[in-house]
C-alpha positions as CSV (number, residue, x, y, z in Angstrom):
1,X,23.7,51.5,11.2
2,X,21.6,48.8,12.9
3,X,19.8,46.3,10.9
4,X,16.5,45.8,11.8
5,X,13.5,44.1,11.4
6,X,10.0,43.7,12.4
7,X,6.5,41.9,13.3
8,X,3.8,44.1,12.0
9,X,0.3,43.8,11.4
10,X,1.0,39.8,11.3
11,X,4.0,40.3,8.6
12,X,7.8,40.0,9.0
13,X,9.1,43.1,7.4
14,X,12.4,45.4,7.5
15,X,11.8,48.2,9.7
16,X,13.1,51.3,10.5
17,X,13.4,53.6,13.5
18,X,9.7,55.5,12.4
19,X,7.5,52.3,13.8
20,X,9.3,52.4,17.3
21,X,7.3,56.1,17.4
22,X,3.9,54.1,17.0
23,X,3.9,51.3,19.7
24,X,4.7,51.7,23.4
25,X,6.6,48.7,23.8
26,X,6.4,46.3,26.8
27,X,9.8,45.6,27.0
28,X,13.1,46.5,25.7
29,X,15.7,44.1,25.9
30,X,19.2,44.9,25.0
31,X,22.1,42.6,24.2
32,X,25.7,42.9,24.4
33,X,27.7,41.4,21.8
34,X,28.0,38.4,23.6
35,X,24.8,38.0,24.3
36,X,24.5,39.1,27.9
37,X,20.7,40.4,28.2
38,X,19.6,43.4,30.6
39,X,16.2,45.0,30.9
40,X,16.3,48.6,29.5
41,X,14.0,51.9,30.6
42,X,14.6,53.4,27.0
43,X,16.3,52.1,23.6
44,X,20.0,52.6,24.2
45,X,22.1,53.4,21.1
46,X,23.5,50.0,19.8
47,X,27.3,49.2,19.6
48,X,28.6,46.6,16.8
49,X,27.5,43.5,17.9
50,X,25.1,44.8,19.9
51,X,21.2,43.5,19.8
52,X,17.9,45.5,20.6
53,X,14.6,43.3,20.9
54,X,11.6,45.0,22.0
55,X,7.5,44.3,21.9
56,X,4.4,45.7,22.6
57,X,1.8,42.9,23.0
58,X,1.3,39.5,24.2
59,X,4.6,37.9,22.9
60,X,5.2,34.3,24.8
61,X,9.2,34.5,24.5
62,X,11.5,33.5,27.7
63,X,14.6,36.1,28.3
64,X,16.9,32.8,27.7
65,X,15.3,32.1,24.3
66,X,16.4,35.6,23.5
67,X,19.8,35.0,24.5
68,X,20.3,31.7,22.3
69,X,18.6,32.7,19.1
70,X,20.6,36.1,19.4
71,X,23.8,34.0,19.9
72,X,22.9,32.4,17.4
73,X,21.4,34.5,14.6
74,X,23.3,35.5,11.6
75,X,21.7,38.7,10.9
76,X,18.1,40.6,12.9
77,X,16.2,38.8,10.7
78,X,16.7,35.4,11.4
79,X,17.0,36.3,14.9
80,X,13.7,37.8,14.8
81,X,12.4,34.7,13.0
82,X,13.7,32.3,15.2
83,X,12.0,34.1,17.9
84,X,8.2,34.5,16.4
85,X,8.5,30.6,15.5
86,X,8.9,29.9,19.2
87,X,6.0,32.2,19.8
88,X,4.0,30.3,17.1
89,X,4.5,26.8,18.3
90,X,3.5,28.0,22.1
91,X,-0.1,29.7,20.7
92,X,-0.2,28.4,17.3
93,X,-0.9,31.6,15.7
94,X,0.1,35.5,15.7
95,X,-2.1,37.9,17.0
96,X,-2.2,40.6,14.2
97,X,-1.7,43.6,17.7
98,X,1.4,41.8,18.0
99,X,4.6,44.4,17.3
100,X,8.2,43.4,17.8
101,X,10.7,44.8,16.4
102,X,14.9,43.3,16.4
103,X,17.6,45.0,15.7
104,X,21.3,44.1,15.7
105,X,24.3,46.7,14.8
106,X,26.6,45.2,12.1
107,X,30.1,45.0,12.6
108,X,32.0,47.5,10.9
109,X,34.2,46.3,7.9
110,X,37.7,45.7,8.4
111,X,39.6,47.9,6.7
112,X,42.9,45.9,4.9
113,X,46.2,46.8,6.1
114,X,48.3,47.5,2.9
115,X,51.8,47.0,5.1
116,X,49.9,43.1,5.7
């Protein structure tokens, strides 16, 4: 299952799949795991590794800053932070309209080999 997180009403907060029902996003960017971006018509189903960023709203983000901090992002959340601090430092605020939501499918646990 993907972790996910959002930018809601002004807050950073987990999220689930129930807000991407209330917002009509502007984009949809989807990652590969190694961070190749492409432009999306719908929210694809997310392989480990994989990233989903979308927003609806004035978000001042450039496609390359969403390949680096996903590159470089532990987990969705600090990817998502990473990517609302670059918006914050171009406007110097969050408008509270603002929705994005980040989500990034965990890698699935290695299972131990007993014969290792």
């Amino acid at each position: 299952m993907a972790a996910a997180y959002c930018l809601k009403d002004g807050r950073l907060q987990p999220a689930g799949n129930e807000e991407l029902t209330e917002y009509t996003p502007e984009i949809i960017y989807h990652l590969d795991a190694q961070g190749m971006l492409r432009e999306a018509e719908q929210i694809p189903d997310l392989k480990p590794g994989e990233g989903l960023l979308l927003y609806a709203g004035e978000f001042y983000i450039e496609p390359l800053e969403v390949q680096i901090d996903f590159i470089k992002a532990d987990s969705a959340r600090s990817w998502l932070e990473a990517l609302v601090l670059r918006h914050v430092e171009r406007l110097r605020g969050i408008s509270e309209t603002l929705f994005v939501w980040a989500a990034i499918e965990e890698e699935a646990p290695r299972v131990p080999d007993p014969l290792e």
